[in-house]
C-alpha positions as CSV (number, residue, x, y, z in Angstrom):
1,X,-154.5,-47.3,-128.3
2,X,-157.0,-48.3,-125.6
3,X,-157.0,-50.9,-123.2
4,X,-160.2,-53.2,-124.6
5,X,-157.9,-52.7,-128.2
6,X,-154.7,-53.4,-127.0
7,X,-156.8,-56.8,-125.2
8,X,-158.4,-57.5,-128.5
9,X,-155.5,-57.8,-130.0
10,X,-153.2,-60.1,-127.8
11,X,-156.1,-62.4,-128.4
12,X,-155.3,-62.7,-132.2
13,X,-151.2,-62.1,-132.0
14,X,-149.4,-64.7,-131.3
15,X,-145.1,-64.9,-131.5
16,X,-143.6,-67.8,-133.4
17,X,-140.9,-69.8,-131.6
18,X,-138.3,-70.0,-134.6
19,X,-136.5,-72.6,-133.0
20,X,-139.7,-75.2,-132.7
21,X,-140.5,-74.8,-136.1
22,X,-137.1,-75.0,-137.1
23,X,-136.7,-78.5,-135.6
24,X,-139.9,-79.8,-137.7
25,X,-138.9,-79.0,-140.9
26,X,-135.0,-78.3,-140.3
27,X,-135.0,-75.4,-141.7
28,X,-137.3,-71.9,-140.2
29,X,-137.9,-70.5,-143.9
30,X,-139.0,-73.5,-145.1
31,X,-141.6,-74.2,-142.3
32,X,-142.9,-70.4,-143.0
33,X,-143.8,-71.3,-146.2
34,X,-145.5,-74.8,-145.7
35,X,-147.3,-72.6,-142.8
36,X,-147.9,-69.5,-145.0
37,X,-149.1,-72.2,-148.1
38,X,-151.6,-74.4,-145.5
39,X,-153.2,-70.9,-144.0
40,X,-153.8,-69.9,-147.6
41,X,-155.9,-73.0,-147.9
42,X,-158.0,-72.2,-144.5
43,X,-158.5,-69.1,-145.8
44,X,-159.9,-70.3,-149.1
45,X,-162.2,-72.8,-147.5
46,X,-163.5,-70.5,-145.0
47,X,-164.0,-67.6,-147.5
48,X,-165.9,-70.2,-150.0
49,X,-167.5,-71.1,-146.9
50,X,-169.0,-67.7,-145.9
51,X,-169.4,-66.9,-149.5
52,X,-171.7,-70.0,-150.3
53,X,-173.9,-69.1,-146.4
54,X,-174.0,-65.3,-147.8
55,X,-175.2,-66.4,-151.3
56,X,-178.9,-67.3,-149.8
57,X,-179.6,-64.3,-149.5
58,X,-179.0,-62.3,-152.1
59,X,-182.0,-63.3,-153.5
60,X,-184.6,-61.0,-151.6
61,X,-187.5,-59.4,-153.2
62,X,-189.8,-57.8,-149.8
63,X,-188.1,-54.8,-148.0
64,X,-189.3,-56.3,-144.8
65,X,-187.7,-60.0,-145.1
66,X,-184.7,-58.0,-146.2
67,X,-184.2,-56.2,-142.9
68,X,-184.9,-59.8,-141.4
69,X,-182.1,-61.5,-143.6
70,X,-179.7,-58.5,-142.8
71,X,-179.7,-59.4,-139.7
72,X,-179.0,-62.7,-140.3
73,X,-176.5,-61.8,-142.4
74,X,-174.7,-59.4,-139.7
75,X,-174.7,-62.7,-138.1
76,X,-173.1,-64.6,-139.9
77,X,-170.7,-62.4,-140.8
78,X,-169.5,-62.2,-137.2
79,X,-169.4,-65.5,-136.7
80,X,-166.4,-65.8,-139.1
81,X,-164.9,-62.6,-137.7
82,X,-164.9,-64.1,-134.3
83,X,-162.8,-67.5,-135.4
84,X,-159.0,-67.7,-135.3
85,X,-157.3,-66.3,-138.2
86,X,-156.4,-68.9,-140.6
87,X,-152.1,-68.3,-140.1
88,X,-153.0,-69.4,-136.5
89,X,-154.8,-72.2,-137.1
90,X,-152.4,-73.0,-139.7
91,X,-149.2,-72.4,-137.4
92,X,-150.9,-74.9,-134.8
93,X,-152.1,-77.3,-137.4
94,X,-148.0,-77.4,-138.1
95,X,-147.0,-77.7,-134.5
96,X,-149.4,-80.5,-133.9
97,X,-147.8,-82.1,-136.6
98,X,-151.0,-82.3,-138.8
99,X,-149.8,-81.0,-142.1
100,X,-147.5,-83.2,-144.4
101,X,-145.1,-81.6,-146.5
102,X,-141.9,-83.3,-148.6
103,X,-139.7,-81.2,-150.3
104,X,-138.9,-82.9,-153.7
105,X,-135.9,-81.3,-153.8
106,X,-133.9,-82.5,-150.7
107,X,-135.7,-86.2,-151.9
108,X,-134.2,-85.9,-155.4
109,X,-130.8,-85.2,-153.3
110,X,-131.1,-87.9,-151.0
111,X,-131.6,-90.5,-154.1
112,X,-128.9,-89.1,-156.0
113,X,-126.8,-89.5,-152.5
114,X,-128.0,-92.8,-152.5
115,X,-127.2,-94.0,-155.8
């Protein structure tokens, strides 16, 4: 692998502290999947995103304006190469405490603990 790679990639990898999660939620798994479930999301929005920015231009009819508009389009596309991947954003999102999540299950335990 080469250096400028190897660079590339540190940029986008990132290592989960289990044991920060873990105190958020209480449990590691269960903050994977609220994680896993809010990148799904960003990815969703961001691919109805690009997908809506692309979609003006697939109506082209003069070879000339469609080299112009490829290259707009090459733009565009790297633009939403070039942002964070969405488990990243979501993984931060949860640090920074900006997701809620319940679990219905542990509440239906606590009432029945309750009562």
């Amino acid at each position: 692998m080469s250096e400028n790679k190897s660079t590339k990639l540190s940029a986008l990898l990132q290592t989960m502290n289990v044991e920060e999660i873990e105190k958020i939620s209480g449990n590691p798994y269960e903050s994977i999947v609220i994680i896993s479930k809010r990148a799904n999301q960003i990815n969703a929005m961001m691919t109805e995103e690009l997908r809506e920015k692309l979609q003006e231009f697939s109506m082209s009819t003069d070879n000339l304006e469609e080299i112009q508009e490829n290259a707009e389009q090459i733009e565009i596309s790297k633009y939403y190469e070039r942002l964070p991947k969405p488990n990243l954003l979501a993984y931060q999102e949860f640090l920074d405490g900006q997701i809620y999540f319940r679990n219905p299950d542990k509440e239906e335990e606590e009432k029945s603990a309750e009562g």
